[in-house]
PyMOL CGO cylinders between C-alpha atoms (Angstrom):
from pymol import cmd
from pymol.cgo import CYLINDER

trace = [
    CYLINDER, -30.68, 61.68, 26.58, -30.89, 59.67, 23.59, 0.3, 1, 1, 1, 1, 1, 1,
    CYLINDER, -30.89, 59.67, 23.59, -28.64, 62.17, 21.20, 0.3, 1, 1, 1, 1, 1, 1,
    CYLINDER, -28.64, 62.17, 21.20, -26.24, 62.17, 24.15, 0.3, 1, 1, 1, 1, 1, 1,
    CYLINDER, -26.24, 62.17, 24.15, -25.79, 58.63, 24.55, 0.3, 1, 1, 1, 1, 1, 1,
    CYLINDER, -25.79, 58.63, 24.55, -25.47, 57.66, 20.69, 0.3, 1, 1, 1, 1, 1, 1,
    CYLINDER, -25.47, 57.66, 20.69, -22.95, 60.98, 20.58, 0.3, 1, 1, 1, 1, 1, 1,
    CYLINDER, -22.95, 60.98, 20.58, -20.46, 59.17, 23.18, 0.3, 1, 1, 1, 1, 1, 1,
    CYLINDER, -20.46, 59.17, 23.18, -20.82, 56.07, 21.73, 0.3, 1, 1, 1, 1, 1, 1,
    CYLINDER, -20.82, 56.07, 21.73, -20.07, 57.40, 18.92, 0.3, 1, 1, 1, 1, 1, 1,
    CYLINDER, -20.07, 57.40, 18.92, -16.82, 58.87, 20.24, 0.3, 1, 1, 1, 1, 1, 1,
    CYLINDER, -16.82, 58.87, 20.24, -15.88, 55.88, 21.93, 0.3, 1, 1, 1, 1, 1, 1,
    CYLINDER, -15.88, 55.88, 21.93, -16.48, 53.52, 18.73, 0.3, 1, 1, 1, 1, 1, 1,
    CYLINDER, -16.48, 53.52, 18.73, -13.91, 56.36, 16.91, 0.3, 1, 1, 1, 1, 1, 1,
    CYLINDER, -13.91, 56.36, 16.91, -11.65, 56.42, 20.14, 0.3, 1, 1, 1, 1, 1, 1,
    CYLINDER, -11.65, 56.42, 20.14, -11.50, 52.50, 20.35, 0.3, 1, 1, 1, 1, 1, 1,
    CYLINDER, -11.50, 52.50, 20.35, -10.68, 52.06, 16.19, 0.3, 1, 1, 1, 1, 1, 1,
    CYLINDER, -10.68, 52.06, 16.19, -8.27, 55.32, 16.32, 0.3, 1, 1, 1, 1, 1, 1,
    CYLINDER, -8.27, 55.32, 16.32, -6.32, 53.30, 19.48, 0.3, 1, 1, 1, 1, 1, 1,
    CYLINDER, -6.32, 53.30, 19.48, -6.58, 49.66, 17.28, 0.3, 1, 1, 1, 1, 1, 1,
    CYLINDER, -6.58, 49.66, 17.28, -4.96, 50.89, 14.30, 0.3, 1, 1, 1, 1, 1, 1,
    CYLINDER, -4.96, 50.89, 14.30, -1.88, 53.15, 14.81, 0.3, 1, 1, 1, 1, 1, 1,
    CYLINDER, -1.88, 53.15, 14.81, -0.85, 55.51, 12.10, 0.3, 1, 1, 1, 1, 1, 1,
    CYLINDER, -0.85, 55.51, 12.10, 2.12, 53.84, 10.97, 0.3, 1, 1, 1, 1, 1, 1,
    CYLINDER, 2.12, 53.84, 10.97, 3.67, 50.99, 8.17, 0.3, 1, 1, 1, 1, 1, 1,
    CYLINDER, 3.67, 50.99, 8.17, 1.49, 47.65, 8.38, 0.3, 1, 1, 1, 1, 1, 1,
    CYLINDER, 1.49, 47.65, 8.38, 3.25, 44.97, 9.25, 0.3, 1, 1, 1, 1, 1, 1,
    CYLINDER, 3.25, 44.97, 9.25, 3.71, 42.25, 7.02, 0.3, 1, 1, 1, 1, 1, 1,
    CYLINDER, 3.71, 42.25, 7.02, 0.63, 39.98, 8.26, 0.3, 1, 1, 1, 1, 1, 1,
    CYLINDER, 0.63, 39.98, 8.26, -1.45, 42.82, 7.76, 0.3, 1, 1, 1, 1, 1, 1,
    CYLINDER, -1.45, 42.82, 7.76, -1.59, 41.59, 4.08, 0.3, 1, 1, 1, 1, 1, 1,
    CYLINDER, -1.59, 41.59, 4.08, -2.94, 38.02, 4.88, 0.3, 1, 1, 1, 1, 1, 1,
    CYLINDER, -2.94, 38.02, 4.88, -5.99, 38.78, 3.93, 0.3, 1, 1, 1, 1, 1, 1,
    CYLINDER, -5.99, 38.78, 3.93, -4.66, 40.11, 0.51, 0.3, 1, 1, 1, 1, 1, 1,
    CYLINDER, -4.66, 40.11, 0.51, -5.30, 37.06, -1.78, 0.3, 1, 1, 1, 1, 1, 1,
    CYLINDER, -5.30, 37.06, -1.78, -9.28, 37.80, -1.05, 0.3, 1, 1, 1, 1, 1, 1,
    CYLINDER, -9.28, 37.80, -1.05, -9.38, 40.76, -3.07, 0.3, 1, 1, 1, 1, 1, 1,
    CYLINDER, -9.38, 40.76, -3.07, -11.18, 40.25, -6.30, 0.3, 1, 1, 1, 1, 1, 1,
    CYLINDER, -11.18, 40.25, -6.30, -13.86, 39.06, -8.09, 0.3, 1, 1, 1, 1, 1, 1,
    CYLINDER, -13.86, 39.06, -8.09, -15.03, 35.47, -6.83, 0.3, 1, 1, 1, 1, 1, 1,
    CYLINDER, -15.03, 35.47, -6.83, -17.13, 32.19, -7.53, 0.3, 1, 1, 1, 1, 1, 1,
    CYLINDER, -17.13, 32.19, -7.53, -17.94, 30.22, -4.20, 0.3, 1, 1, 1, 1, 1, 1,
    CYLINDER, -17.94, 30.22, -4.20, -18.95, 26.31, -4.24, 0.3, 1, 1, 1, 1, 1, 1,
    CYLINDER, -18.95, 26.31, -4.24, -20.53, 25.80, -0.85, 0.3, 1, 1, 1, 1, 1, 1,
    CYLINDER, -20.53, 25.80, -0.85, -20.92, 22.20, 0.47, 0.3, 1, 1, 1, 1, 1, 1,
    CYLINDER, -20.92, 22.20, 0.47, -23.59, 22.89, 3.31, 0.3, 1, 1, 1, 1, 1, 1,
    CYLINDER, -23.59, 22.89, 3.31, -24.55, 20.37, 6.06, 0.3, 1, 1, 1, 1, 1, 1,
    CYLINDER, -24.55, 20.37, 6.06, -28.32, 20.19, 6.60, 0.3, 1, 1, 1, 1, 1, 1,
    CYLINDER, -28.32, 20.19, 6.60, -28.85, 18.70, 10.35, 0.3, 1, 1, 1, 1, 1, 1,
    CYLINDER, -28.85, 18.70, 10.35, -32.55, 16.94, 10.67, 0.3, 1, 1, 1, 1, 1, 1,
    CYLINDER, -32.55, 16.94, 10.67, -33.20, 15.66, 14.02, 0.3, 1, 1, 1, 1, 1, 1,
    CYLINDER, -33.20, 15.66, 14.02, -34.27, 12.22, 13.60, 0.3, 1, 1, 1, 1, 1, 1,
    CYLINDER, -34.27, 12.22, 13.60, -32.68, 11.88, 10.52, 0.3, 1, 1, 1, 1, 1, 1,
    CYLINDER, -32.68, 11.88, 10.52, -29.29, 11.54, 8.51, 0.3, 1, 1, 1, 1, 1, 1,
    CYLINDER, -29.29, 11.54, 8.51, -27.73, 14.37, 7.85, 0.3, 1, 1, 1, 1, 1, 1,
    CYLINDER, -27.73, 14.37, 7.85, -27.74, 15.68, 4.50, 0.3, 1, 1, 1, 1, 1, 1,
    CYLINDER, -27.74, 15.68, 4.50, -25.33, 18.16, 1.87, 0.3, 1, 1, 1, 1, 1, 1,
    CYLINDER, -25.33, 18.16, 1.87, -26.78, 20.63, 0.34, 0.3, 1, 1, 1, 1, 1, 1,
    CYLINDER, -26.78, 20.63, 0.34, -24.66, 22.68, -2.65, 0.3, 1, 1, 1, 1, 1, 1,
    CYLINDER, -24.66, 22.68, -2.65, -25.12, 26.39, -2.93, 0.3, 1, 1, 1, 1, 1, 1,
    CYLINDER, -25.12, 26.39, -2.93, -23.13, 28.66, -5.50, 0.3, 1, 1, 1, 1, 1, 1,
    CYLINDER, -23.13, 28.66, -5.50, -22.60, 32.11, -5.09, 0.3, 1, 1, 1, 1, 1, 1,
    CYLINDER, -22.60, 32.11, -5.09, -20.44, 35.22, -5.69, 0.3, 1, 1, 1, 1, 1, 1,
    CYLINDER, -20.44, 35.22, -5.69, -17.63, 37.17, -3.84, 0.3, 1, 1, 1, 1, 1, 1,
    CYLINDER, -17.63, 37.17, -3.84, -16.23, 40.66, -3.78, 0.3, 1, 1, 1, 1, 1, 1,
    CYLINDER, -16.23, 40.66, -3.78, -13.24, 42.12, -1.65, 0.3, 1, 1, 1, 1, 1, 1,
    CYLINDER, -13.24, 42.12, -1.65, -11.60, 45.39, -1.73, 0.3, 1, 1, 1, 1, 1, 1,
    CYLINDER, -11.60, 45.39, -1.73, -8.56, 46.06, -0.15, 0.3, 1, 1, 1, 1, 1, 1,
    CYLINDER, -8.56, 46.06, -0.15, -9.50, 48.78, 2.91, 0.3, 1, 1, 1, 1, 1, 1,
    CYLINDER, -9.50, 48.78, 2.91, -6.59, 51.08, 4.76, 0.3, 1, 1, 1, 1, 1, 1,
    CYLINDER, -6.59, 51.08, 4.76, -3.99, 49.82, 2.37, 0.3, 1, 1, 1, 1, 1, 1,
    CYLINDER, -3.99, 49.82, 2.37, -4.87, 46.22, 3.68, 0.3, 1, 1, 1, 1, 1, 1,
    CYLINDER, -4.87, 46.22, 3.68, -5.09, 46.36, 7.11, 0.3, 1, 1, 1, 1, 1, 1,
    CYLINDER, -5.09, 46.36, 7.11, -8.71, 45.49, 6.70, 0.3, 1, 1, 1, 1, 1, 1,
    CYLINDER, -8.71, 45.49, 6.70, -10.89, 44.72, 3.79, 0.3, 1, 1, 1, 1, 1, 1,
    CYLINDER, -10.89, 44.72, 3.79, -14.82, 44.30, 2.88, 0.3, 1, 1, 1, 1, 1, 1,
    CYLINDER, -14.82, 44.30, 2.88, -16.86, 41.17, 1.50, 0.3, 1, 1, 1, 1, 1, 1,
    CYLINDER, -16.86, 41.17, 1.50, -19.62, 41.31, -0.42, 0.3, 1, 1, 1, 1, 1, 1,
    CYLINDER, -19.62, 41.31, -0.42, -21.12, 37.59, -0.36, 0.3, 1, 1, 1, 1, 1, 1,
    CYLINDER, -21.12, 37.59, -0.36, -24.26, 36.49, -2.44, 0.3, 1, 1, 1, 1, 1, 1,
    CYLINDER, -24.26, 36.49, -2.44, -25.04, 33.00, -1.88, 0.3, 1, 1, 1, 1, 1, 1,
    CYLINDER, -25.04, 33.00, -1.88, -28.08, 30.85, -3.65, 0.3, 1, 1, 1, 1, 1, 1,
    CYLINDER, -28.08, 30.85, -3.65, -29.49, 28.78, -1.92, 0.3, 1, 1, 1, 1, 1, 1,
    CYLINDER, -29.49, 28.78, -1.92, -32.82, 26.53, -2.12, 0.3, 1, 1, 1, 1, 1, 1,
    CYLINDER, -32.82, 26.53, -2.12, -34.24, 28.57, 0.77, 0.3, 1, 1, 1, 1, 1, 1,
    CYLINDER, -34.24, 28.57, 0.77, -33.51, 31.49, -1.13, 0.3, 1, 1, 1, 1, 1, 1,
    CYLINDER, -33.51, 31.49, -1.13, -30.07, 34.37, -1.46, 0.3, 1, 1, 1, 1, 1, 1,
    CYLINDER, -30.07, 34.37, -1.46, -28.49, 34.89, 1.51, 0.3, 1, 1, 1, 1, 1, 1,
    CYLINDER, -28.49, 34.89, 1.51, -26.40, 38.12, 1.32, 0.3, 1, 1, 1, 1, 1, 1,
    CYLINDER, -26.40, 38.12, 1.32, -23.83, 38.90, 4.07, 0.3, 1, 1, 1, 1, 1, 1,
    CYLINDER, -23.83, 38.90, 4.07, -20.71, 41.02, 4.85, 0.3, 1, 1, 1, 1, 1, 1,
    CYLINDER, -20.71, 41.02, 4.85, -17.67, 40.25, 6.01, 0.3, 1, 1, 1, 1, 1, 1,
    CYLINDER, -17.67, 40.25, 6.01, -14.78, 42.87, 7.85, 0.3, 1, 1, 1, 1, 1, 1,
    CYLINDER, -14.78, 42.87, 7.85, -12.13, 41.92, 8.30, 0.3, 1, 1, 1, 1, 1, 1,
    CYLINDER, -12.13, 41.92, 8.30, -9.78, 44.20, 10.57, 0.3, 1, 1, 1, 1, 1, 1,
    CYLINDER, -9.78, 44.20, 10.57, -5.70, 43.68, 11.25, 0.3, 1, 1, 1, 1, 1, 1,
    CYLINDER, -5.70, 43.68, 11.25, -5.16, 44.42, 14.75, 0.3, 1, 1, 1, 1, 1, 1,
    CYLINDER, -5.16, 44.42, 14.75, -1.33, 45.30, 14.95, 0.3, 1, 1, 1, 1, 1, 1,
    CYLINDER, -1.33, 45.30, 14.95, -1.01, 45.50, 18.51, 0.3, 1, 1, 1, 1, 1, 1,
    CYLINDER, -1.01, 45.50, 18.51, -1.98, 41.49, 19.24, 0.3, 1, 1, 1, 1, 1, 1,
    CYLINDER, -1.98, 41.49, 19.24, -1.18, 40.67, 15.39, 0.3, 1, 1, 1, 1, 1, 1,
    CYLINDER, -1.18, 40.67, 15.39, -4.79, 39.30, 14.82, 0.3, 1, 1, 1, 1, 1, 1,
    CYLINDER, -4.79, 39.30, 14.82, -7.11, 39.32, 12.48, 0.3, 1, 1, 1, 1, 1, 1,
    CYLINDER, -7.11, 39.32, 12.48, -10.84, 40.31, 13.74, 0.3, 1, 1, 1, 1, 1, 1,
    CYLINDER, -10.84, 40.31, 13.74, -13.47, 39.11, 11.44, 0.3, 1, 1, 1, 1, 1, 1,
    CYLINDER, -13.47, 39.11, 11.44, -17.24, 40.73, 11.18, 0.3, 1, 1, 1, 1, 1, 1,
    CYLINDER, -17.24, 40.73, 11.18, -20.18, 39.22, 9.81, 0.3, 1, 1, 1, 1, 1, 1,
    CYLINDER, -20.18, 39.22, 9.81, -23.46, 41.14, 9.11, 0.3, 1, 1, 1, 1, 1, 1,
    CYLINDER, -23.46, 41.14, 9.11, -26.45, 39.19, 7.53, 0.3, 1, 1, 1, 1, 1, 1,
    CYLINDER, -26.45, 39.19, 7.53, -28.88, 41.70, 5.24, 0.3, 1, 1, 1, 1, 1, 1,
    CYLINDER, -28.88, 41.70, 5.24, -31.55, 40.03, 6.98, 0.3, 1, 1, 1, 1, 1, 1,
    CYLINDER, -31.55, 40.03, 6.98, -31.49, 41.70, 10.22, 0.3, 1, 1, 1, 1, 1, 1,
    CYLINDER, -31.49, 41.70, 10.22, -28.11, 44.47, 9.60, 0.3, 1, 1, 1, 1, 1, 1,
    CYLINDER, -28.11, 44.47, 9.60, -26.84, 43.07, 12.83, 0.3, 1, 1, 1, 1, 1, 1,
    CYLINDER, -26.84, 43.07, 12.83, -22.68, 42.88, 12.77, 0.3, 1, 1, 1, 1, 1, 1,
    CYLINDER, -22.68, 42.88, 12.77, -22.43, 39.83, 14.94, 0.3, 1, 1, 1, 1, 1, 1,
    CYLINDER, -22.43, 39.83, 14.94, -19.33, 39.55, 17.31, 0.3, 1, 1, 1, 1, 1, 1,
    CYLINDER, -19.33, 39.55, 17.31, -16.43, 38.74, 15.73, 0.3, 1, 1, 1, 1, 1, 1,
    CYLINDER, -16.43, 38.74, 15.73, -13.61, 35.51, 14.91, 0.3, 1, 1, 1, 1, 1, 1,
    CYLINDER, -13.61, 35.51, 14.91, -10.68, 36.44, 16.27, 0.3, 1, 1, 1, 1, 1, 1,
    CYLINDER, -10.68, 36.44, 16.27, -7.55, 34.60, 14.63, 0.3, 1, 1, 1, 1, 1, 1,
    CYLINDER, -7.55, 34.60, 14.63, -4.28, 34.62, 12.62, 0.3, 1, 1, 1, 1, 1, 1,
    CYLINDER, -4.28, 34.62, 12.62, -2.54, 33.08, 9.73, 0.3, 1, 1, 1, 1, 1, 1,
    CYLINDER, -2.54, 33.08, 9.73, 0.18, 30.83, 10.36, 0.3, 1, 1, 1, 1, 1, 1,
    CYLINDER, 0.18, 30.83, 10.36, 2.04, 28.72, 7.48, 0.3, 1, 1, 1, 1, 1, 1,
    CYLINDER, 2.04, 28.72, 7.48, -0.24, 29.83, 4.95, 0.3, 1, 1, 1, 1, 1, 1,
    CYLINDER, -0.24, 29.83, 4.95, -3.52, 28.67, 7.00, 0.3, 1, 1, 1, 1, 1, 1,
    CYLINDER, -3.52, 28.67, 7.00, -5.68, 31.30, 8.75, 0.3, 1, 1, 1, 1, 1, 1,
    CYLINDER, -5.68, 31.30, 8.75, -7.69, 29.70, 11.83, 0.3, 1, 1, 1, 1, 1, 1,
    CYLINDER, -7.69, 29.70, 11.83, -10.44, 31.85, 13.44, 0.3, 1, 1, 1, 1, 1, 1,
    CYLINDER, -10.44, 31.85, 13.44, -12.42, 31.30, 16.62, 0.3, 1, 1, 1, 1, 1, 1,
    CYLINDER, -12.42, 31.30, 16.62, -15.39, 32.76, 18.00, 0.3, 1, 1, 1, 1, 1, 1,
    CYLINDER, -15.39, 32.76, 18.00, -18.08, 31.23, 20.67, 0.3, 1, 1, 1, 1, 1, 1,
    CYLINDER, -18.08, 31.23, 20.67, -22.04, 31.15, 19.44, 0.3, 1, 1, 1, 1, 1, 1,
    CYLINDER, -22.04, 31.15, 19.44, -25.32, 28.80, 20.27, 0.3, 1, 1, 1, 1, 1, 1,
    CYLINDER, -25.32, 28.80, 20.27, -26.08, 25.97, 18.52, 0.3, 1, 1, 1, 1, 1, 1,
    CYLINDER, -26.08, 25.97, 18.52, -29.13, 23.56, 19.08, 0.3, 1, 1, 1, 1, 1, 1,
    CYLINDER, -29.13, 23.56, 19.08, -29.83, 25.77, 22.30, 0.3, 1, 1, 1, 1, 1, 1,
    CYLINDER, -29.83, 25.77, 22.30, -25.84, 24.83, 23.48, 0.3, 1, 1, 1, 1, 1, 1,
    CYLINDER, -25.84, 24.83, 23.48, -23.05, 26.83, 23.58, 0.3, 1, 1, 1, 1, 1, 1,
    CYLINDER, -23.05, 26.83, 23.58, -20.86, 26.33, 20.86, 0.3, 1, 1, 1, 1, 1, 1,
    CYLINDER, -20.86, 26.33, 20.86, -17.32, 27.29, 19.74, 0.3, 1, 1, 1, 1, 1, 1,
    CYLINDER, -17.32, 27.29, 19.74, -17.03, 27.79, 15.70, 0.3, 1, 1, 1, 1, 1, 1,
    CYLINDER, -17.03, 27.79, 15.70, -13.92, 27.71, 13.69, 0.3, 1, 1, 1, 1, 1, 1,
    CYLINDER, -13.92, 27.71, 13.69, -13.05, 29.01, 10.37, 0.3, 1, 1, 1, 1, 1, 1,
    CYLINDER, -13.05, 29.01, 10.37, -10.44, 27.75, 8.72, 0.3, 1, 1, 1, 1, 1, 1,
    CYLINDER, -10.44, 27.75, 8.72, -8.90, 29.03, 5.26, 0.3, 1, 1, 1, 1, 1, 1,
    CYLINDER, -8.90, 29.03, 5.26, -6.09, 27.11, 3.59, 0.3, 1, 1, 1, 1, 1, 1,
    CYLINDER, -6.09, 27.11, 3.59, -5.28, 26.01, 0.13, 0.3, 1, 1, 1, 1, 1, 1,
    CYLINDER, -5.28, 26.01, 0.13, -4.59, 29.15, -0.98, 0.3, 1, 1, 1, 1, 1, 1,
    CYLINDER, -4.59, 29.15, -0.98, -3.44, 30.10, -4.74, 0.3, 1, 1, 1, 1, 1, 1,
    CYLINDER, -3.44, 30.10, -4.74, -3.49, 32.92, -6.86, 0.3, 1, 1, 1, 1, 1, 1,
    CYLINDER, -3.49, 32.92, -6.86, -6.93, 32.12, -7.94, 0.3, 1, 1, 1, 1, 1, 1,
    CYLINDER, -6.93, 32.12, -7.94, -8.40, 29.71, -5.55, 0.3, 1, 1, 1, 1, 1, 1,
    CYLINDER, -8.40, 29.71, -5.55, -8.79, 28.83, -1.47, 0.3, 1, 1, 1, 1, 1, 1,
    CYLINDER, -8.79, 28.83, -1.47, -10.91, 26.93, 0.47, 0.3, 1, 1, 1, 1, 1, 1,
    CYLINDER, -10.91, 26.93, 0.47, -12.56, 27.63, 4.18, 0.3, 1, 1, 1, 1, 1, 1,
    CYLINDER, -12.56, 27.63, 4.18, -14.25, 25.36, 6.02, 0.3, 1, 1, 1, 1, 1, 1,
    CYLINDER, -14.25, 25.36, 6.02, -16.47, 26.46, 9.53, 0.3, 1, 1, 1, 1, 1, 1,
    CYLINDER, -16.47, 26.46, 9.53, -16.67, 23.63, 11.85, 0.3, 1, 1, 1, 1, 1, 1,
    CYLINDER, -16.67, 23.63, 11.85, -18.82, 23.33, 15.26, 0.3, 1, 1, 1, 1, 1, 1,
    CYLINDER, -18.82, 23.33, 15.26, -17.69, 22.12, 18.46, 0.3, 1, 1, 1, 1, 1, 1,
    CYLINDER, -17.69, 22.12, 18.46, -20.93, 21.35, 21.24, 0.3, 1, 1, 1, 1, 1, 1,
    CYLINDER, -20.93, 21.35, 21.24, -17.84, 19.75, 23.86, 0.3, 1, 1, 1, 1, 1, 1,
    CYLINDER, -17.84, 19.75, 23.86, -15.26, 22.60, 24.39, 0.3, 1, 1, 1, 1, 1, 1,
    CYLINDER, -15.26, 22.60, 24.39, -13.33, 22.25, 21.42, 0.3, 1, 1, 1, 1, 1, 1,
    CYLINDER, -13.33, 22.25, 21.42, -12.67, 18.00, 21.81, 0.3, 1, 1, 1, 1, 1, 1,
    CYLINDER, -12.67, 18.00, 21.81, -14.08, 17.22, 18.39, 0.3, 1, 1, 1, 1, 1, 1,
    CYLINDER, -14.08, 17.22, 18.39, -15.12, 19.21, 15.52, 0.3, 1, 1, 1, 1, 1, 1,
    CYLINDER, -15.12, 19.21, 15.52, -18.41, 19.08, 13.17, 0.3, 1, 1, 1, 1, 1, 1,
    CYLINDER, -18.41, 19.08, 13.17, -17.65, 20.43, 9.81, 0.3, 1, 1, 1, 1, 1, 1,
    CYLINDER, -17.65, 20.43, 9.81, -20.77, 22.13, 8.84, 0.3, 1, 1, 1, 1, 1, 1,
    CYLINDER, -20.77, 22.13, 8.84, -19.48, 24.07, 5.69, 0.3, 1, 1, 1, 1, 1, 1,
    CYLINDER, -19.48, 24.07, 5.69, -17.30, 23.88, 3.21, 0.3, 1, 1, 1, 1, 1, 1,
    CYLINDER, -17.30, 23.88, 3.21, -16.39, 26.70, 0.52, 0.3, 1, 1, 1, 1, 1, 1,
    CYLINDER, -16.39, 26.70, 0.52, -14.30, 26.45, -2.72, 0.3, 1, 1, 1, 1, 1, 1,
    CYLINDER, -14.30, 26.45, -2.72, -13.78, 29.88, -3.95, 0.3, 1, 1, 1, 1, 1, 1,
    CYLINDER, -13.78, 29.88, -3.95, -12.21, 30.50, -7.40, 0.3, 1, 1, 1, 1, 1, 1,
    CYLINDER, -12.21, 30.50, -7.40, -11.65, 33.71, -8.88, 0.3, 1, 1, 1, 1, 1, 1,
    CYLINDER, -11.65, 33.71, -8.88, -13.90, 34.95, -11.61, 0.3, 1, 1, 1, 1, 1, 1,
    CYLINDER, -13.90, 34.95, -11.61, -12.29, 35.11, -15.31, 0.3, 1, 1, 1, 1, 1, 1,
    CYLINDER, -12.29, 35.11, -15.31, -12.13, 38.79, -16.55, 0.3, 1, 1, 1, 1, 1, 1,
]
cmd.load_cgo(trace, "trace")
């Protein structure tokens, strides 16, 4: 019963992404992601919540790596991140979905392997803003990602944290990313 169930998820998963991502030319915002690709070095600004206490910044440096994945309709992060706790190593898909012209966002953790549910957004102006809903402090909690400043060899994101429906906004990270120098 168990071979049978994995098999049709299985075939659903490959019926669901075969649907998503129709054989023909990528649009043009299918390449928003495209100044990613590369070799990276990430700043992180961190905020450090204590209850009972004032907050507190911590920096972490790290490393990026993108490749460019169905000629850009999605592509793959590698991210290594040092941090006093230890290195933190996560993924990041992203997939274009033509049909709604948004960008789905993955994030797996080498932790626990888990792909959590993804930021849904799109780029607008040269600023990509991506949503997704997660707990926080035992409340529900939208995040936001938000990547902007971007040149040929730098951008910025910054997640943010909202505990009240989206009224006001928590920065709780903040990311420089330059590109490596060959």
């Amino acid at each position: 019963m168990r071979t049978a169930a994995a098999s049709w998820l299985w075939s659903y998963m490959l019926a669901l992404l075969w649907g998503m991502q129709p054989l023909q030319a990528a649009p043009a915002a299918s390449h928003d992601f495209d100044f990613v690709l590369g070799n990276w070095k990430a700043r992180i600004s961190h905020r450090q919540h204590s209850p009972g206490a004032a907050d507190r910044w911590e920096v972490w440096n790290g490393s990026v790596m993108a490749a460019r994945v169905w000629g850009g309709r999605a592509n793959l992060q590698q991210i290594e991140v040092h941090a006093p706790a230890g290195t933190i190593e996560e993924l990041r898909l992203s997939l274009y979905r033509p049909l709604v012209h948004q960008w789905y966002l993955y994030w797996a953790d080498s932790g626990d392997g888990v792909l959590d549910k993804p930021m849904i957004g799109r780029f607008k102006d040269g600023r990509g803003v991506f949503y997704n809903q997660d707990t926080y402090a035992g409340r529900t909690a939208f995040v936001r990602n938000v990547y902007f400043d971007v040149e040929a060899d730098s951008y910025r994101v910054e997640q943010a944290l909202s505990i009240d429906g989206g009224r006001t906004w928590r920065t709780n990270f903040i990311a420089h990313v330059t590109r490596k120098k060959s």
